[in-house]
C-alpha positions in Angstrom: 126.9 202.6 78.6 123.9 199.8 78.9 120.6 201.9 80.3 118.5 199.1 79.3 117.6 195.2 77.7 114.5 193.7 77.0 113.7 190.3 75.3 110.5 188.5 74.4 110.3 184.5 73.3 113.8 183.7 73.9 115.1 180.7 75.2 113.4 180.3 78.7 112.0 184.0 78.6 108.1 183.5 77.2 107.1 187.2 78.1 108.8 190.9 77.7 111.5 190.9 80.0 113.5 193.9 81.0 117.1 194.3 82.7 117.5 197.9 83.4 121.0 199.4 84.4 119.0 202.6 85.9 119.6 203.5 89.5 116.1 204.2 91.7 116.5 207.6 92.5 115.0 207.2 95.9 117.9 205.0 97.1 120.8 206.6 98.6 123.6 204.0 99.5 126.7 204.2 97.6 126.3 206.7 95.4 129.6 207.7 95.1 131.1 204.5 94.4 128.1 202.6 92.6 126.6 205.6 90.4 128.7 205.2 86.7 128.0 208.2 85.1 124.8 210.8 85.1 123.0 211.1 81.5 120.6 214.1 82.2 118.6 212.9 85.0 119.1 209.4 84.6 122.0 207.8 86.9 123.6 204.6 85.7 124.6 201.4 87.6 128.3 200.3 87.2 127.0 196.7 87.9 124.2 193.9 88.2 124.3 190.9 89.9 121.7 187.8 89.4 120.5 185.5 91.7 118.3 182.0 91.1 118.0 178.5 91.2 119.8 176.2 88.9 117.9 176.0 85.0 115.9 179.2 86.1 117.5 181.3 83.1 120.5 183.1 85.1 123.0 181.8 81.9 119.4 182.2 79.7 119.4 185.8 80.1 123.4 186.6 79.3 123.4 184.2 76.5 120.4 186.6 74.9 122.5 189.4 74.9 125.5 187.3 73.5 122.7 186.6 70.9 121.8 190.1 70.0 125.1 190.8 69.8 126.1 188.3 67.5 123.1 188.7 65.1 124.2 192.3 64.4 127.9 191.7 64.2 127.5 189.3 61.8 124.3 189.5 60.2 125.2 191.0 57.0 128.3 188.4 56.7 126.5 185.2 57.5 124.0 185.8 54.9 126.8 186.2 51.7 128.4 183.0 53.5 125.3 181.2 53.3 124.2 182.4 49.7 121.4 184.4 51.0 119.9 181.6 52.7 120.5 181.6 56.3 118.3 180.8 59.4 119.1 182.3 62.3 119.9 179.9 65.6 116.9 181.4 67.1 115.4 179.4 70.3 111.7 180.2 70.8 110.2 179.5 74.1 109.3 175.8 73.6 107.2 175.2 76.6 103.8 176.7 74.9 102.5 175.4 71.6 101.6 179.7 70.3 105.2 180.8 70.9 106.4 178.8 67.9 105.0 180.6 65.9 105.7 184.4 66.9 108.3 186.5 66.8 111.8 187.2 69.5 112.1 190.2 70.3 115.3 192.1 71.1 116.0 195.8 71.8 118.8 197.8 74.0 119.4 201.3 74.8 122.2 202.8 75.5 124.6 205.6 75.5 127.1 206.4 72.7 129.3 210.0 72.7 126.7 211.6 75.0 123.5 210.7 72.8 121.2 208.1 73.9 120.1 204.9 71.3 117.1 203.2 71.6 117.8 200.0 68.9 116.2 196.8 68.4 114.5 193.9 66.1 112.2 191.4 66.0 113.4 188.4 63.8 111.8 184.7 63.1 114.1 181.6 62.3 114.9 182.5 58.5 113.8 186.7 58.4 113.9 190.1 59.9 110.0 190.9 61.0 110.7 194.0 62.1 113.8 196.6 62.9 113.9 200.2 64.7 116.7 202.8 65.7 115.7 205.6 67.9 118.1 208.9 69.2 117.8 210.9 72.2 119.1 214.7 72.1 116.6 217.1 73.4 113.6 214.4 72.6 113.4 210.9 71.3 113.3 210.4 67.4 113.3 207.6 65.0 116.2 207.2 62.6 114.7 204.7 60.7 112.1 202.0 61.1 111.3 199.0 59.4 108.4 196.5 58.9 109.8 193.7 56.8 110.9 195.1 53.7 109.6 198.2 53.9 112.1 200.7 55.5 111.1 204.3 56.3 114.0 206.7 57.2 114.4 209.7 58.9 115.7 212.3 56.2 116.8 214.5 58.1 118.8 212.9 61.1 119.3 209.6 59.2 120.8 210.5 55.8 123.2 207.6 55.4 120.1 205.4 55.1 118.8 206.8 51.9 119.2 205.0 49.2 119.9 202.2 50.7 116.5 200.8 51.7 116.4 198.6 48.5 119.6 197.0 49.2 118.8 194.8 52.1 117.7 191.3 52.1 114.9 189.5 54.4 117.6 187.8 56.4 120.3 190.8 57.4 119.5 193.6 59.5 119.5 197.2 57.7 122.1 198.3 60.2 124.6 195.7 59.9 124.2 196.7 55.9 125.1 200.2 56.6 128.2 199.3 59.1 129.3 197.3 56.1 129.3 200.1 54.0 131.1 202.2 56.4 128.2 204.5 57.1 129.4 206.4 60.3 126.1 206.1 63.4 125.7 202.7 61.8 129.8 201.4 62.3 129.6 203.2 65.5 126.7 201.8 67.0 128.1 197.7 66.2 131.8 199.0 67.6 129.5 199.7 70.5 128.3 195.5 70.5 131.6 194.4 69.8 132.5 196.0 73.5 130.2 193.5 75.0 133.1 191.2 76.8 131.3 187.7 77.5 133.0 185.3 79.9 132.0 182.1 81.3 133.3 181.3 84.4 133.0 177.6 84.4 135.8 177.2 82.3 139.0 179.3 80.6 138.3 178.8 77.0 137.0 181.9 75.4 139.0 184.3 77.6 142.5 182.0 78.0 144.0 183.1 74.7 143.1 187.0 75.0 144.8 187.1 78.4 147.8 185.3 77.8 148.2 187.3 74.4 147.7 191.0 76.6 150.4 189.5 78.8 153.2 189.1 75.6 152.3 192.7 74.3 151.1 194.7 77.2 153.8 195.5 79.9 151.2 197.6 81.9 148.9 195.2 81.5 151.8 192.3 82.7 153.2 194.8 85.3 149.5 194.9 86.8 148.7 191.6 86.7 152.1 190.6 88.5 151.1 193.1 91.4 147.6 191.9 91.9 148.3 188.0 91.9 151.4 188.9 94.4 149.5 187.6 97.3 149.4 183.8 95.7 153.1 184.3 96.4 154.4 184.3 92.4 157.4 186.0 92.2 156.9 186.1 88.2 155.4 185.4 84.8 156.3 184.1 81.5 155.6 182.6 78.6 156.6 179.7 76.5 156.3 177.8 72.6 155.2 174.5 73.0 154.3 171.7 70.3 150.6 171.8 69.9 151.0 167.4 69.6 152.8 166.0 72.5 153.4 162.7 70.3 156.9 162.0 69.7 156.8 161.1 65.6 160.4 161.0 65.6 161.2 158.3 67.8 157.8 156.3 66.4 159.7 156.8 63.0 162.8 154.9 64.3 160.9 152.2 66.1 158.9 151.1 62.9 160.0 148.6 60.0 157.1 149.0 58.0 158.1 151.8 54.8 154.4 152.9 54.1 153.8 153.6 58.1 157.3 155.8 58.5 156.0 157.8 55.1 152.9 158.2 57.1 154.7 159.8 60.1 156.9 161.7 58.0 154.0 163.1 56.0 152.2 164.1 59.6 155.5 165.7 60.8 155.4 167.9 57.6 151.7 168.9 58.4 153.4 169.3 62.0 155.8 171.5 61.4 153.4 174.1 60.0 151.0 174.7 62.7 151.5 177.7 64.7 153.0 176.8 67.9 150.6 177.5 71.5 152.0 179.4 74.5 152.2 178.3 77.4 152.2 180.2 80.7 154.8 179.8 83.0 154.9 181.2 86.8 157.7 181.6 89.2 157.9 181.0 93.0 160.3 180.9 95.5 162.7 178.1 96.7 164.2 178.0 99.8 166.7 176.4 101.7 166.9 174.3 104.9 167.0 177.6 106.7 164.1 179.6 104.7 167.1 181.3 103.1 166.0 182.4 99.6 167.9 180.6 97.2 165.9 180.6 93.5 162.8 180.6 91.8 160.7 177.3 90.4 158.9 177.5 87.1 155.3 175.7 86.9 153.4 174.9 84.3 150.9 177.2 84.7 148.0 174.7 83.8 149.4 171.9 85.2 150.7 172.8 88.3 148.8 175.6 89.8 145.2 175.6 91.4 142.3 175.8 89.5 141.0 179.2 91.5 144.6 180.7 90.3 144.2 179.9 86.6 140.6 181.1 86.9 141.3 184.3 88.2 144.6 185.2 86.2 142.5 184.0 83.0 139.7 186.8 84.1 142.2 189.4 85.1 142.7 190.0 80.8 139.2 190.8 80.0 138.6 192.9 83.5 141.2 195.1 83.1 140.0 195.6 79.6 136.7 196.3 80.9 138.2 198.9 83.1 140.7 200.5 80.9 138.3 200.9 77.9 134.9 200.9 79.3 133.3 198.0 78.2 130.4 195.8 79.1 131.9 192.9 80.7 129.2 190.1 81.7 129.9 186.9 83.4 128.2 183.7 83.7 129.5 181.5 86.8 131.9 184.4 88.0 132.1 182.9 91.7 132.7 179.6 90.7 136.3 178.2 91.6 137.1 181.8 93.6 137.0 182.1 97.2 134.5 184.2 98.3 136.6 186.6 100.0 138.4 186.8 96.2 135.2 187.7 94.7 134.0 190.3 96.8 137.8 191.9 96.8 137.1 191.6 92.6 133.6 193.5 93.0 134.6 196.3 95.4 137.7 197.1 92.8 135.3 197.4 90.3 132.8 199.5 91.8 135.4 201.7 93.3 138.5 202.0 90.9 136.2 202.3 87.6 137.2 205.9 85.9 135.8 204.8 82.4 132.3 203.7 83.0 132.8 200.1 82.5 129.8 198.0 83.3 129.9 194.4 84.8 126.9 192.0 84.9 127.6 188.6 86.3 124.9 185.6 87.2 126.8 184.0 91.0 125.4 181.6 93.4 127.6 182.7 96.6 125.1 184.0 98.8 128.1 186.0 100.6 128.1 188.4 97.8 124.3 189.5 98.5 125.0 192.1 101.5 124.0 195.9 101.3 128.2 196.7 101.6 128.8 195.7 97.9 125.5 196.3 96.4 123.1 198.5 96.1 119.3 196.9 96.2 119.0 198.2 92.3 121.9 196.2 91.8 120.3 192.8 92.6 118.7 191.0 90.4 116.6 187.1 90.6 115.5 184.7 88.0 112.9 182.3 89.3 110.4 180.1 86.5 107.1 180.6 86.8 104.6 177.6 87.0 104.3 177.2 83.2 108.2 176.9 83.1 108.8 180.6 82.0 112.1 182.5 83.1 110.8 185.6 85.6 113.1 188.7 86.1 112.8 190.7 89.0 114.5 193.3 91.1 115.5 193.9 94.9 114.9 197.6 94.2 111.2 196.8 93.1 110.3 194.8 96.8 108.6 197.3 99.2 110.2 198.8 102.2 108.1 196.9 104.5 110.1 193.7 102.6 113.3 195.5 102.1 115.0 198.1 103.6 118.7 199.7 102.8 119.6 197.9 106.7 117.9 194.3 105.6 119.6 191.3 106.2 119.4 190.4 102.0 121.3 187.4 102.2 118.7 185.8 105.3 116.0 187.1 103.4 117.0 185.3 100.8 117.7 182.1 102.2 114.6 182.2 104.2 112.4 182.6 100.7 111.2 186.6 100.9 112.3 186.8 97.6 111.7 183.8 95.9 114.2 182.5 93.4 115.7 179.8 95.9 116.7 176.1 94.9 115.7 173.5 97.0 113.9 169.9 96.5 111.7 167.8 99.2 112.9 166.0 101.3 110.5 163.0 102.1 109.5 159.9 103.2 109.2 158.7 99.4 113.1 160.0 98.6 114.1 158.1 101.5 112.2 154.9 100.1 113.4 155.3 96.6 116.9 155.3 97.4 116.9 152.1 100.0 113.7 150.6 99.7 110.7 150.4 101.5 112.2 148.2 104.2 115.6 149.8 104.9 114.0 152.7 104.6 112.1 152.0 108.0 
């Protein structure tokens, strides 16, 4: 489980910025429900939510830990690809002329098989500046650390890192080296990043092909889903090989004279005919007669033919009952957008109260319905807001003081009446008026 992330020089984030998964201990609204799972004395969050204004670094802040993520995953990879020679797609804060020239810094803790990590790295455009792996039993200590090139290890609680401080290059991190050689706490902890699920809820892409393929092999998983979209009034699901080219070559072939243009086709057809086919989802709903007798079922083309809030949500049913199933980190950009708010909420509450396996979800909204002391706690709300000099600012409800914020506030009127900051808004003016119509119609 996440307890903690922080990142430095990153994107829109200038300073050290921190999103903890820790519940306040002081707070006592649904701990039942809300409370993942107790490590010693700390009590973890099953979800986040983030608040802000459009460009203030909600999307920023997920794509940092889509970043971390990737670096480790495929750090050691990348670098044979490349012949040793890679650059990282780093993004340094660009809005102040001395952060081009320092470091980014990443680092996460979590938990793993009861045992706390503390692992992170500091990297420039084309090297690894720094790199550091910390466990938690009875106290915190270092498994290895690393300055540049120079590694030091842990003998004793690290021993699948001797020998191979030597091996790594400038540009891979030492852990992704060790995962690659099969070296057990190292393959563990990058399994644990490769259960980072990240969706963006704008559009279907990334998460379209998972869910569609859960649905052809999973029958719990297509016996679930068929039950929870039962209110949208589809009697059924299915799905369907179609030709990735909707071009008819055939009957182009038979309209053309010209020999070197029908080789052409013929030659495209061949290229055709071995691409792997694309499924298509099908749904089912009910046809009646004259007398709203049932009579049959109508197939649509799922993409076609059914809303866009109805493919959004079956698309993002796959990954969230992965989440919940396996206990994964599931993090969504966008995740009210095209859902009725009523939908989202209803998608919230499920996860805070039907979560046995200490999934996490973090997700950046704007639907202000969804910022209400019934589904969340005020540890669990989160704002972005940019700071004068254009930097991304992180802040928590949890952190306001009770004279601001109390368990019975109002947080959605507070927040729409600025108490917290992190609001969009523009002015509106005599000068807007003027610019749009002119001085005269303006008057």
């Amino acid at each position: 489980m996440l307890i903690e992330f922080n990142i430095e020089n990153f994107l829109s984030f200038k300073d050290l910025t921190t999103l903890s998964m820790v519940g306040a201990k002081s707070f006592k609204e649904h701990q039942e429900s809300h409370i993942s799972e107790r490590y010693k004395n700390i009590s973890l969050l099953k979800s986040a939510i983030i608040y802000g204004n459009n460009a203030s670094g909600k999307s920023n802040l997920l794509e940092a830990m889509g970043f971390m993520k990737s670096t480790i995953i495929n750090s050691f990879r990348d670098a044979l690809m490349e012949n040793g020679e890679r650059s990282f797609p780093l993004e340094k804060f660009a809005l102040n002329t001395g952060t081009e020239k320092e470091t980014s810094y990443f680092e996460i803790s979590f938990i793993y098989n009861e045992t706390k990590y503390r692992y992170g790295f500091e990297i420039d455009y084309d090297k690894i500046v720094a790199e550091w792996l910390f466990h938690t039993t009875s106290k915190e200590v270092y498994l290895f650390k690393r300055d540049h090139q120079k590694i030091e290890i842990n003998k004793s609680s690290f021993k699948e890192g001797l020998g191979k401080e030597e091996d790594v290059k400038d540009n891979v991190l030492f852990l992704s080296l060790l995962a690659t050689l099969g070296k057990e706490t190292s393959t563990n902890i990058v399994e644990w990043f490769k259960n980072f699920k990240f969706v963006n809820g704008i559009h279907d892409r990334g998460h379209k092909r998972f869910t569609i393929d859960k649905l052809k092999s999973d029958k719990q998983f297509y016996n679930w889903v068929l039950h929870f979209i039962k209110y949208l009034e589809i009697s059924n699901l299915s799905t369907t090989e179609e030709d990735v080219n909707d071009i008819d070559l055939e009957n182009l072939k038979t309209k053309e004279k010209d020999e070197e243009l029908i080789n052409l086709l013929t030659s495209i057809q061949k290229i055709q005919s071995k691409q792997p086919k694309r499924d298509q989802l099908i749904t089912y709903h009910r046809q009646y007669d004259k007398n709203n007798v049932l009579v049959d079922t109508v197939p649509f083309n799922f993409d076609k033919q059914e809303s866009e809030g109805t493919k959004k949500l079956l698309y993002l049913l796959g990954p969230w009952y992965d989440a919940l199933k396996n206990g994964k980190v599931l993090i969504i950009d966008e995740l009210d957008s095209r859902l009725h708010s009523h939908l989202t909420l209803r998608l919230i509450d499920f996860f805070h109260k039907f979560n046995k396996n200490n999934a996490q979800l973090i997700c950046a909204v704007h639907d202000i319905s969804l910022l209400n002391k019934e589904t969340f706690r005020r540890d669990q709300i989160w704002f972005v807001e940019k700071n004068q000099f254009g930097a991304s600012e992180l802040f928590s409800l949890g952190n306001f003081k009770t004279d601001k914020v109390r368990n019975k506030s109002a947080f959605d009127k507070n927040y729409l009446e600025g108490k917290y900051g992190a609001i969009p808004y523009f002015d509106i003016d005599e000068k807007l008026t003027q610019l749009l119509y002119g001085k005269r119609q303006a008057e």
